[in-house]
DOKE-773579 format. One record per atom (N, C-alpha, C, O): y negated, z, x; atom name; residue in three letters. Coordinates in Angstrom, 2 decimals, padded with zeros to 5 digits, m for minus. Each point is the difference from the previous one (the first is absolute). Layout:
N
py:Y, pz:Z, px:X, at:CA, aa:ala
...
# end
This chain:
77
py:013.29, pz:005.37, px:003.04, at:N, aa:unk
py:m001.45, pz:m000.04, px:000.00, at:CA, aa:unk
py:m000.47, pz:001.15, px:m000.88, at:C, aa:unk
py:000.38, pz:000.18, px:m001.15, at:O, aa:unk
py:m001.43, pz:000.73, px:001.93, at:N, aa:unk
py:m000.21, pz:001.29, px:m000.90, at:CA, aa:unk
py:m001.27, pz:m000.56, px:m000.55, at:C, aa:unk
py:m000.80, pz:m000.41, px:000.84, at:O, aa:unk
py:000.40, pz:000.29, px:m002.42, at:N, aa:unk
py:m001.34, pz:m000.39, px:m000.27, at:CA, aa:unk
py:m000.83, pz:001.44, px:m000.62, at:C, aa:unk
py:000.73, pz:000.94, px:m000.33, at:O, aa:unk
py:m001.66, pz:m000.84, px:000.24, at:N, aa:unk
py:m000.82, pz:001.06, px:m000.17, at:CA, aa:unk
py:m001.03, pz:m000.51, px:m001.42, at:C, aa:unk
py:m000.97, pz:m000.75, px:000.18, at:O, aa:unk
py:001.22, pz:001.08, px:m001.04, at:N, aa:unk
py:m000.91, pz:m000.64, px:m001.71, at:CA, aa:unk
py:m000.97, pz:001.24, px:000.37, at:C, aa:unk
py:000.32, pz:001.13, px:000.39, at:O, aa:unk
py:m001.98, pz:m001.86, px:m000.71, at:N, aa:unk
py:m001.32, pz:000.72, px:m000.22, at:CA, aa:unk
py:000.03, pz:m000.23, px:m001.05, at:C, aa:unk
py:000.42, pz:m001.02, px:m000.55, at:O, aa:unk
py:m001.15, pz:002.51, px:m000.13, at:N, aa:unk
py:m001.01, pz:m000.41, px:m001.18, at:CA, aa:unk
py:000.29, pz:m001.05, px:m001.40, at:C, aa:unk
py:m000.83, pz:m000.72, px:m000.55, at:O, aa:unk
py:002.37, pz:000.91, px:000.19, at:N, aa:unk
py:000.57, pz:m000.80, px:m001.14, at:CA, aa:unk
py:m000.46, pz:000.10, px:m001.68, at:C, aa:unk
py:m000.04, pz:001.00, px:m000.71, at:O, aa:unk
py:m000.16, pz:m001.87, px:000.50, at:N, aa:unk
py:m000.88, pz:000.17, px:m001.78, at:CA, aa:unk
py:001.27, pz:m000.44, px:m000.39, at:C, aa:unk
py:000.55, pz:m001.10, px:000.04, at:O, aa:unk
py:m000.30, pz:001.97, px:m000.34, at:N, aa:unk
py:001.49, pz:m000.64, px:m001.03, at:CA, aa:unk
py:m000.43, pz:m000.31, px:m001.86, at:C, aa:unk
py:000.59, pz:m000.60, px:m000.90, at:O, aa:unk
py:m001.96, pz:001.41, px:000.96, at:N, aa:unk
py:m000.20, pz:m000.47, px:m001.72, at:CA, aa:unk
py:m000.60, pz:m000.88, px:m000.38, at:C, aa:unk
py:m000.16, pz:m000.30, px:m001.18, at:O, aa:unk
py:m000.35, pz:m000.36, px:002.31, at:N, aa:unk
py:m001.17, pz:m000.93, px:000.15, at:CA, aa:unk
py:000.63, pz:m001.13, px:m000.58, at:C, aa:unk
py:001.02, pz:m000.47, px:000.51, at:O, aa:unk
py:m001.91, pz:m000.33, px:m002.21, at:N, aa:unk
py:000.92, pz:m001.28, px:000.08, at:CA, aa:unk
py:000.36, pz:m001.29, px:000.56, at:C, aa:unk
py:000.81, pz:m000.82, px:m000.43, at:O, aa:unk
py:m001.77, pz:000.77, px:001.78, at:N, aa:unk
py:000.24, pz:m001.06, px:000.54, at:CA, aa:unk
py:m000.43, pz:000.68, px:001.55, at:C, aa:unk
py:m001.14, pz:000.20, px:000.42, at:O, aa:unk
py:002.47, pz:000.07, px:000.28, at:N, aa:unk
py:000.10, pz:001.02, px:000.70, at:CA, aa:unk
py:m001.07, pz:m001.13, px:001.29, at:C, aa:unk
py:m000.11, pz:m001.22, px:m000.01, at:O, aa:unk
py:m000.47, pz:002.18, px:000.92, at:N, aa:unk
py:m000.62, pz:m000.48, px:001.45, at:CA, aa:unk
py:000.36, pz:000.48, px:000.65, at:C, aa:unk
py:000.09, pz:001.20, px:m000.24, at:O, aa:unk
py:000.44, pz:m001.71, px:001.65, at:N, aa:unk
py:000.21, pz:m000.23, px:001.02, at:CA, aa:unk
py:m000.26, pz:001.29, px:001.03, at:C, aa:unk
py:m000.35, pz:m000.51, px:001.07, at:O, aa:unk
py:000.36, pz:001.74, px:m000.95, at:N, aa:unk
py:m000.36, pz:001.08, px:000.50, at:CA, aa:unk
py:000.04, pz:m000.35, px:001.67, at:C, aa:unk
py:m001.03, pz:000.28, px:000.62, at:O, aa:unk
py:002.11, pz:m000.86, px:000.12, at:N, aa:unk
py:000.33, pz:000.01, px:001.32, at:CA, aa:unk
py:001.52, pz:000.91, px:000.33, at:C, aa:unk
py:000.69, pz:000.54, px:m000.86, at:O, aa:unk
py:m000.44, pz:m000.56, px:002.27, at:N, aa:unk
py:000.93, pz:000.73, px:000.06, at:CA, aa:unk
py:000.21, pz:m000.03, px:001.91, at:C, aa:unk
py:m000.35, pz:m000.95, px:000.70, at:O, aa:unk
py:000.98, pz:002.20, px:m000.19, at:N, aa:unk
py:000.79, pz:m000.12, px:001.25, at:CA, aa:unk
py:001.18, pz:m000.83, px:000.72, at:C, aa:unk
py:000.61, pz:m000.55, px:m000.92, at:O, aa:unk
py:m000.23, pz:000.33, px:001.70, at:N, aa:unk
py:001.40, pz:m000.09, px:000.46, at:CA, aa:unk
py:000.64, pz:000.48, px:000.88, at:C, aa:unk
py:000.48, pz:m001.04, px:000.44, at:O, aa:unk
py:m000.17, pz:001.66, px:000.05, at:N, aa:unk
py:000.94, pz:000.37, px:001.46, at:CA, aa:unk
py:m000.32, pz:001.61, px:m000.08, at:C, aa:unk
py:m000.81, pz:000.65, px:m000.65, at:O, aa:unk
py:001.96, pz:m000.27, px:001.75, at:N, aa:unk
py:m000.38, pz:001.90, px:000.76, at:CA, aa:unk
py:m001.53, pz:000.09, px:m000.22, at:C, aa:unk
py:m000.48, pz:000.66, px:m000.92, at:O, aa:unk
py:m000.06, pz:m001.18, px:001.58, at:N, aa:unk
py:m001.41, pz:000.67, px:000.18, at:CA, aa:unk
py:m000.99, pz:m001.11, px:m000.23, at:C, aa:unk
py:m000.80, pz:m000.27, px:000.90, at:O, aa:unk
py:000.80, pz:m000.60, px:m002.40, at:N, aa:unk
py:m000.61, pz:m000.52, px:m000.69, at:CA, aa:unk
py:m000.44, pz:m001.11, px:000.99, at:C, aa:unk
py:m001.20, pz:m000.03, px:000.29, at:O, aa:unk
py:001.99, pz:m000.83, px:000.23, at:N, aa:unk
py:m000.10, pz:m001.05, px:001.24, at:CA, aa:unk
py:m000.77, pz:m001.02, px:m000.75, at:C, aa:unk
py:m000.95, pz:m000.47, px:000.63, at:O, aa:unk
py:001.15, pz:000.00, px:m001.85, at:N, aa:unk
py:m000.46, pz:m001.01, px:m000.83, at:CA, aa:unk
py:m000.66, pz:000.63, px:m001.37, at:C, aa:unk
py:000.49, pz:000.64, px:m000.93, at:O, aa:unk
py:m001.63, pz:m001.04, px:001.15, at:N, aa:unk
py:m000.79, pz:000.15, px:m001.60, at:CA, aa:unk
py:m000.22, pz:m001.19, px:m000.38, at:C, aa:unk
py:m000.29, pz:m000.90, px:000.79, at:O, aa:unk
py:000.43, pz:000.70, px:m002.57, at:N, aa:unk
py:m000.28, pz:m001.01, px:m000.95, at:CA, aa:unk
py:m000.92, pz:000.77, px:m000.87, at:C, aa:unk
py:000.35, pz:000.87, px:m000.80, at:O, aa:unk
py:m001.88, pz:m001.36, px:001.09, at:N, aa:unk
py:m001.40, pz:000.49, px:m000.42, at:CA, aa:unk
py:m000.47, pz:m001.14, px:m001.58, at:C, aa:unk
py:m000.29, pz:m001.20, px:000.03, at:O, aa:unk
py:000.34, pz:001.76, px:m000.78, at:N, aa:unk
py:m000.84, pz:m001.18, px:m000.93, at:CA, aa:unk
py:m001.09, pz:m000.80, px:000.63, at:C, aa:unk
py:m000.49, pz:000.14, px:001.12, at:O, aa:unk
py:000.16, pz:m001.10, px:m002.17, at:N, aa:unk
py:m001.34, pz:m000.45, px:000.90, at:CA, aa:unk
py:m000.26, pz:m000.01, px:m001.51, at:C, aa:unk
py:000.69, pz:m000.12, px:m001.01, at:O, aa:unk
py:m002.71, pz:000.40, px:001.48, at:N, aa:unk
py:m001.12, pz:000.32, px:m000.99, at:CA, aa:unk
py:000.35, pz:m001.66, px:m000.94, at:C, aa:unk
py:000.32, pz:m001.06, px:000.53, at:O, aa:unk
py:m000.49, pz:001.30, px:m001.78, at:N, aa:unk
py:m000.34, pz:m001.21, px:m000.82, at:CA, aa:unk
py:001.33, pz:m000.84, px:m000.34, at:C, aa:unk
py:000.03, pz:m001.21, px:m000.23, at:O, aa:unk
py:001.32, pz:002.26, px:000.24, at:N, aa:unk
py:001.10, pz:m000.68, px:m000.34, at:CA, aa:unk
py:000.66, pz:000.54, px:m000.49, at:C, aa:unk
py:m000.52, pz:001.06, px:000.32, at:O, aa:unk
py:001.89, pz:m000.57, px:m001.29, at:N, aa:unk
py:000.56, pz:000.49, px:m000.52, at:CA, aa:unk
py:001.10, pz:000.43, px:000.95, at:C, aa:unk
py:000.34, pz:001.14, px:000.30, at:O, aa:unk
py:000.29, pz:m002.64, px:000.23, at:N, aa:unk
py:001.20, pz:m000.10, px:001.03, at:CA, aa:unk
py:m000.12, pz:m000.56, px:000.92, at:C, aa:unk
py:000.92, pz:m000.80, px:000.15, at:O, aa:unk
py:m001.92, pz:000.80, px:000.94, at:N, aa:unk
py:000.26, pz:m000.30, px:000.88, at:CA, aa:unk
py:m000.05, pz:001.27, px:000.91, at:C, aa:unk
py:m000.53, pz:001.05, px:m000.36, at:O, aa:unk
py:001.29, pz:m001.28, px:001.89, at:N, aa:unk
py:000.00, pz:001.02, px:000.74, at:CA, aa:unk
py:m000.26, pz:m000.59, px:001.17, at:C, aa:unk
py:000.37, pz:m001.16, px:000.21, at:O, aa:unk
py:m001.18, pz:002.02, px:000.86, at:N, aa:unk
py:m000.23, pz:m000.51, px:001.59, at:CA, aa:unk
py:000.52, pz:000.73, px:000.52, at:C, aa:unk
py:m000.49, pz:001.12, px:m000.13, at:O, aa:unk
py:001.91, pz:m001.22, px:001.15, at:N, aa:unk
py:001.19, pz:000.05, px:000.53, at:CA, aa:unk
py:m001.12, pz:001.49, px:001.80, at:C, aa:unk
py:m000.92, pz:m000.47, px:000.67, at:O, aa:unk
py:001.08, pz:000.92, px:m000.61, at:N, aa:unk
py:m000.34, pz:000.54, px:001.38, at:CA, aa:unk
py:000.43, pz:000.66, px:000.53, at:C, aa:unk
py:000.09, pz:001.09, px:m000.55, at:O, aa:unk
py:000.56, pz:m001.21, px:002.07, at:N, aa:unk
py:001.11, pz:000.60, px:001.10, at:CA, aa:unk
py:m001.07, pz:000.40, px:001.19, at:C, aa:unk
py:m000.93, pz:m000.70, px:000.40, at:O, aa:unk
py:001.19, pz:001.59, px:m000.09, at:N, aa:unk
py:m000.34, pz:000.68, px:001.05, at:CA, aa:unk
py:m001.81, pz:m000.46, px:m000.46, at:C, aa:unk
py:m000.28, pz:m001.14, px:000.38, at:O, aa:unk
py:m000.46, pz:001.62, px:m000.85, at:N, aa:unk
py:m001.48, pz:m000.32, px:m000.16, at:CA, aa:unk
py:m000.33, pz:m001.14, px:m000.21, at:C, aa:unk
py:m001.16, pz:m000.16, px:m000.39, at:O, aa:unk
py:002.03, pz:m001.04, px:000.56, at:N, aa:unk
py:m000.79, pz:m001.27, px:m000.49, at:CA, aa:unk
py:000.27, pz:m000.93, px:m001.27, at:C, aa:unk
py:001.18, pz:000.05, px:m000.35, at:O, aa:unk
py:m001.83, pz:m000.72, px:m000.26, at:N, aa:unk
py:000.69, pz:m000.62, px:m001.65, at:CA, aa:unk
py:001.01, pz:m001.12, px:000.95, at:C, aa:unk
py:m000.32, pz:m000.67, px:000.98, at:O, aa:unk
py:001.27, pz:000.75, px:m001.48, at:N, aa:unk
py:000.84, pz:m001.07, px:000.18, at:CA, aa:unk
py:000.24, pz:m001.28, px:m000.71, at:C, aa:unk
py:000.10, pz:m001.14, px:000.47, at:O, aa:unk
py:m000.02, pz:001.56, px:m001.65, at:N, aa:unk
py:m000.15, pz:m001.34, px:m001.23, at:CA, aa:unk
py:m000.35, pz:000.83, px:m001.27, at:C, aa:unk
py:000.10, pz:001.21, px:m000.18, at:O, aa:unk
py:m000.62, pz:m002.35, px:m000.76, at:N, aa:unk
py:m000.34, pz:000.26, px:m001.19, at:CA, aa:unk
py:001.39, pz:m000.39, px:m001.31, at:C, aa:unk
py:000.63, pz:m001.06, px:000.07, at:O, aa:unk
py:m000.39, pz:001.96, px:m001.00, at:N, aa:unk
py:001.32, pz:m000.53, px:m000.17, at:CA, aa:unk
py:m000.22, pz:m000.07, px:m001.88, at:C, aa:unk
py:m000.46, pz:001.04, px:m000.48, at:O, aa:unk
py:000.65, pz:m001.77, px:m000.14, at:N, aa:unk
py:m000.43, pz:m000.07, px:m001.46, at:CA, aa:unk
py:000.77, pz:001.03, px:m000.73, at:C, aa:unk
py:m000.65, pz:000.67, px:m000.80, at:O, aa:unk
py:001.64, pz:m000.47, px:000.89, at:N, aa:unk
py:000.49, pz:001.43, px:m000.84, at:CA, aa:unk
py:001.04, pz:000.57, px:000.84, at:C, aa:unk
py:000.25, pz:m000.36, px:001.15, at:O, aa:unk
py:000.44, pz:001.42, px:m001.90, at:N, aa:unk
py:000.55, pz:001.36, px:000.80, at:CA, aa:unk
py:001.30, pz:m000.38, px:000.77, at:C, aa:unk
py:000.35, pz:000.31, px:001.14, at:O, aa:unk
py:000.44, pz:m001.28, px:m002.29, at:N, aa:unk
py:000.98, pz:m000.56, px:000.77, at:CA, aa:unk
py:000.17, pz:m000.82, px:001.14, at:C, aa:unk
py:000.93, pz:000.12, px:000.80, at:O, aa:unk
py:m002.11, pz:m001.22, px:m000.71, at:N, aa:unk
py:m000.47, pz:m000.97, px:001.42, at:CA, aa:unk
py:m000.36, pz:001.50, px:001.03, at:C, aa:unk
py:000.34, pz:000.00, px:001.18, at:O, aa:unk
py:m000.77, pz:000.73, px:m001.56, at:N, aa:unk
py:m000.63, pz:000.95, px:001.06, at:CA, aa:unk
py:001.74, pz:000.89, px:000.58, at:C, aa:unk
py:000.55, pz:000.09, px:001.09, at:O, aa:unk
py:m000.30, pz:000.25, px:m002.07, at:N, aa:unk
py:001.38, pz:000.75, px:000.65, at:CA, aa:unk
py:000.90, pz:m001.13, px:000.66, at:C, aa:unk
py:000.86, pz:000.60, px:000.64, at:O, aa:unk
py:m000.70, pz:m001.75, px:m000.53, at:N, aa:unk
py:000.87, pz:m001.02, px:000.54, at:CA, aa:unk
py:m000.67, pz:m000.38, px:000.98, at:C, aa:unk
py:000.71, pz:m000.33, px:000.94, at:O, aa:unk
py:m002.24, pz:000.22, px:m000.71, at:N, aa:unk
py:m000.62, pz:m000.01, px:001.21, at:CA, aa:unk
py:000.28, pz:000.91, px:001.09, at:C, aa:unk
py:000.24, pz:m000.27, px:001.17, at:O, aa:unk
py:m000.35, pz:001.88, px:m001.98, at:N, aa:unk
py:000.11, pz:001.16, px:001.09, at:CA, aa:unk
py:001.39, pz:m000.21, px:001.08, at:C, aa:unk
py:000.12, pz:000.02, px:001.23, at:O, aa:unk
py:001.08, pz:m000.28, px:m002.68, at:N, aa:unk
py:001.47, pz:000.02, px:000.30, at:CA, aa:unk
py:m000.05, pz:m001.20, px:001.37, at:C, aa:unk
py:000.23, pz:000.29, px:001.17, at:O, aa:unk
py:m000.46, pz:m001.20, px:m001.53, at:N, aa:unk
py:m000.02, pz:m001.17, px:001.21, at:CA, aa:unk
py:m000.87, pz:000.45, px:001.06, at:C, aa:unk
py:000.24, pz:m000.49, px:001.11, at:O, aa:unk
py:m001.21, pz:001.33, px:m001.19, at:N, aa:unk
py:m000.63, pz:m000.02, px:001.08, at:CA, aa:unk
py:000.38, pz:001.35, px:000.99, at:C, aa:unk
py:m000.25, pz:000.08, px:001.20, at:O, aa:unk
py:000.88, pz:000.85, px:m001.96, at:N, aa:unk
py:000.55, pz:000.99, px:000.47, at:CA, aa:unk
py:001.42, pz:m000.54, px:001.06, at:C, aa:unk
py:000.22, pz:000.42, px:001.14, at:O, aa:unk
py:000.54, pz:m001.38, px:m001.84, at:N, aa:unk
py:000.95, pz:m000.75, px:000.42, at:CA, aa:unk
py:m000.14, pz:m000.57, px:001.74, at:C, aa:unk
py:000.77, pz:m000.17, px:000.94, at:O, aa:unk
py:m002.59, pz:m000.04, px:m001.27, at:N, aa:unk
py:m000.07, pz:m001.12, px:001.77, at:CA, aa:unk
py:000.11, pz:m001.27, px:m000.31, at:C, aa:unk
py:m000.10, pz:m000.71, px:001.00, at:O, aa:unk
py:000.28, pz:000.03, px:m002.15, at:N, aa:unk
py:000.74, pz:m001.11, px:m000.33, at:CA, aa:unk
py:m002.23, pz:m000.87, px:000.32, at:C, aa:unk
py:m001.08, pz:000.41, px:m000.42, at:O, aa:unk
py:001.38, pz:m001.41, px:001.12, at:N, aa:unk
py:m001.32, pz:m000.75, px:000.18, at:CA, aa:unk
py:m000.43, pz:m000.83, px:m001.06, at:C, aa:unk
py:000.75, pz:m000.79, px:m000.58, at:O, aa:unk
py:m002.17, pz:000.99, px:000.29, at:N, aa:unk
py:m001.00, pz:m000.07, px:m001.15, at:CA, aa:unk
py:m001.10, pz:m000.26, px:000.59, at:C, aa:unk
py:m000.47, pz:000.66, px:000.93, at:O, aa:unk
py:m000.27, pz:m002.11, px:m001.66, at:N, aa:unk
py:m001.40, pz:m000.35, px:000.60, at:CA, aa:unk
py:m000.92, pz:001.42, px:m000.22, at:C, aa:unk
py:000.25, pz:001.06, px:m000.58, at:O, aa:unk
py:m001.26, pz:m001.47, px:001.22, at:N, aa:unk
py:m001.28, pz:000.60, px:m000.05, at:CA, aa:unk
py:m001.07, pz:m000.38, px:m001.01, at:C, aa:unk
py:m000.56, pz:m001.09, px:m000.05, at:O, aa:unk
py:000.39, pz:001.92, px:m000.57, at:N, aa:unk
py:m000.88, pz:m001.64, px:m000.83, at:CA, aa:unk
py:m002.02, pz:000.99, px:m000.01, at:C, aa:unk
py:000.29, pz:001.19, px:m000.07, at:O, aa:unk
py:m001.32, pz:m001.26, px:000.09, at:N, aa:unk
py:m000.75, pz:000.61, px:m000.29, at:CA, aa:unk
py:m000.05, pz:000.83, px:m001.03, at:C, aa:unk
py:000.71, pz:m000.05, px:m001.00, at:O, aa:unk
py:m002.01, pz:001.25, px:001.38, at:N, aa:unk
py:000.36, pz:000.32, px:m001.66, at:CA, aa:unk
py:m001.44, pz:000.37, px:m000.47, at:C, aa:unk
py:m000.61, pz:000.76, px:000.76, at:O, aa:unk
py:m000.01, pz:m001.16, px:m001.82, at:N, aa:unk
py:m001.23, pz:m000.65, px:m000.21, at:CA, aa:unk
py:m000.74, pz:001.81, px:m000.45, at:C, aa:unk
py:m001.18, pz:000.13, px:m000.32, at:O, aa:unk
# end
């Protein structure tokens, strides 16, 4: 899995959540969402897929979903 790091505060003391890529040609983005430190909204091919509370739920989401492996749908508010 090739990941792509935006925009890293490494001095920051309580680092936030910048976002990041995944794939050849950035197939999956993990976007912050406004008003959270760690959460991320998951989006493949143009649409949000899920909302994921921090970086690690979001990279184990991508991994499974990259996989094919079947996952509800759930709304996303």
């Amino acid at each position: 899995m090739n990941i792509h790091e935006h925009n890293s505060k490494i001095l920051e003391p309580k680092p936030i959540e910048m976002g990041f890529t995944v794939g050849k040609n950035a197939e999956y983005a993990a976007i912050p969402l406004m008003g959270s430190d760690t959460q991320l909204m998951i989006i493949h091919q143009g649409k949000q897929i899920k909302k994921c509370r921090n970086r690690k739920s979001a990279l184990k989401f991508i991994e499974d979903h990259r996989k094919g492996k079947s996952m509800a749908k759930l709304p996303v508010d």
